[in-house]
C-alpha positions as CSV (number, residue, x, y, z in Angstrom):
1,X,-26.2,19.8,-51.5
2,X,-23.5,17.9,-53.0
3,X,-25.7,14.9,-53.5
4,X,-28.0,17.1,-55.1
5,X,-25.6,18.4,-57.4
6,X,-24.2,15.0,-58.4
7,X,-27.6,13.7,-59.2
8,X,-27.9,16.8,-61.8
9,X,-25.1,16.1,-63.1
10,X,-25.9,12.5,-63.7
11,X,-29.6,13.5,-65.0
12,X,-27.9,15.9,-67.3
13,X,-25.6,13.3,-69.2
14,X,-29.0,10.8,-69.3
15,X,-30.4,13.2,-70.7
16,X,-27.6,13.7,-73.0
17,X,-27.5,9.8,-74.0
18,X,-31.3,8.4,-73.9
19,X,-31.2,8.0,-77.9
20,X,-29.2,8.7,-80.7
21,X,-30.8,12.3,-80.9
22,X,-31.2,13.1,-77.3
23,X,-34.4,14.7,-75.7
24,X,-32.8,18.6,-76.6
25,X,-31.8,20.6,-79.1
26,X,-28.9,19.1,-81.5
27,X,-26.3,21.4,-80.5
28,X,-27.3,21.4,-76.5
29,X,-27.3,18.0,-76.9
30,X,-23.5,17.7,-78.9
31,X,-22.4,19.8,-76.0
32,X,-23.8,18.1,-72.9
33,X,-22.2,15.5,-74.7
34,X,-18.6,17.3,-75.2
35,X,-18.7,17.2,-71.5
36,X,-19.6,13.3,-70.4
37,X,-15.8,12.9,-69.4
38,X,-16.0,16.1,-67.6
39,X,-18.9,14.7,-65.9
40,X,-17.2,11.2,-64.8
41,X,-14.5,13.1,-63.1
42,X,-16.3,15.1,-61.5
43,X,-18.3,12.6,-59.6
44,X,-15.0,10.5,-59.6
45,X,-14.1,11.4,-56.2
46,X,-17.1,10.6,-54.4
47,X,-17.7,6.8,-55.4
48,X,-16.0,6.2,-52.4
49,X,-17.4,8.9,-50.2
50,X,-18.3,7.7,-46.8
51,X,-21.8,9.3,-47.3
52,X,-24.0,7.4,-48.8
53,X,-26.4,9.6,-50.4
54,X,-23.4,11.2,-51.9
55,X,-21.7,8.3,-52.9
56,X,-25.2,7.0,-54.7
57,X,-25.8,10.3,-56.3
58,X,-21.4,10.0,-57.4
59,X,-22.6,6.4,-58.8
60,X,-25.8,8.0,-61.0
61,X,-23.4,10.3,-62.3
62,X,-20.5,8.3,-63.4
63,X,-23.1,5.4,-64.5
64,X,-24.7,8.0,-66.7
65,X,-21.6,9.0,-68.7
66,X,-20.9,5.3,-69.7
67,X,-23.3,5.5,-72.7
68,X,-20.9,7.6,-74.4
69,X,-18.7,5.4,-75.8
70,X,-15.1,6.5,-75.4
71,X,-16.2,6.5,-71.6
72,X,-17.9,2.9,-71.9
73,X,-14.6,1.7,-73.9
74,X,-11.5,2.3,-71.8
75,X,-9.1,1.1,-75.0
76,X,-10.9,4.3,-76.9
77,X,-10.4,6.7,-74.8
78,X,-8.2,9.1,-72.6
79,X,-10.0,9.8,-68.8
80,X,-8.5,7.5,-66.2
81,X,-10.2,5.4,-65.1
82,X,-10.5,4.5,-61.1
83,X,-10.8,1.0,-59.6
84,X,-12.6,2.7,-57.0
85,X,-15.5,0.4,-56.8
């Protein structure tokens, strides 16, 4: 289940960051996109989980927030980021 839900999450912030526009509605879209750090730390925890369906699934879902770009540029922004791989 957890996998599961981590793989949503990382669909959901793809989904969020294919193009400038996004696949969705502008203001889904703006607030998928509010979340992307949201998103990070959420599947944080599990990059190191000793499951590895979960910890793929945690991978997708951090990978997926780095297109936003105070996630992708550590300097810009304010989430923590983990040396966990």
């Amino acid at each position: 289940m957890r996998a599961a839900l981590l793989q949503w999450l990382g669909d959901l912030a793809d989904d969020a960051t294919y193009d400038e526009d996004g696949p969705g509605e502008p203001d889904d879209v703006a607030a998928v996109r509010a979340v992307l750090p949201l998103i990070y730390e959420a599947a944080r925890p599990y990059l190191v989980d000793p499951d590895l369906l979960i910890r793929e699934a945690a991978v997708h879902a951090a990978a997926m927030t780095l297109a936003a770009p105070e996630l992708a540029d550590p300097s810009r922004s304010s989430c923590r980021w983990s040396a966990a791989l």
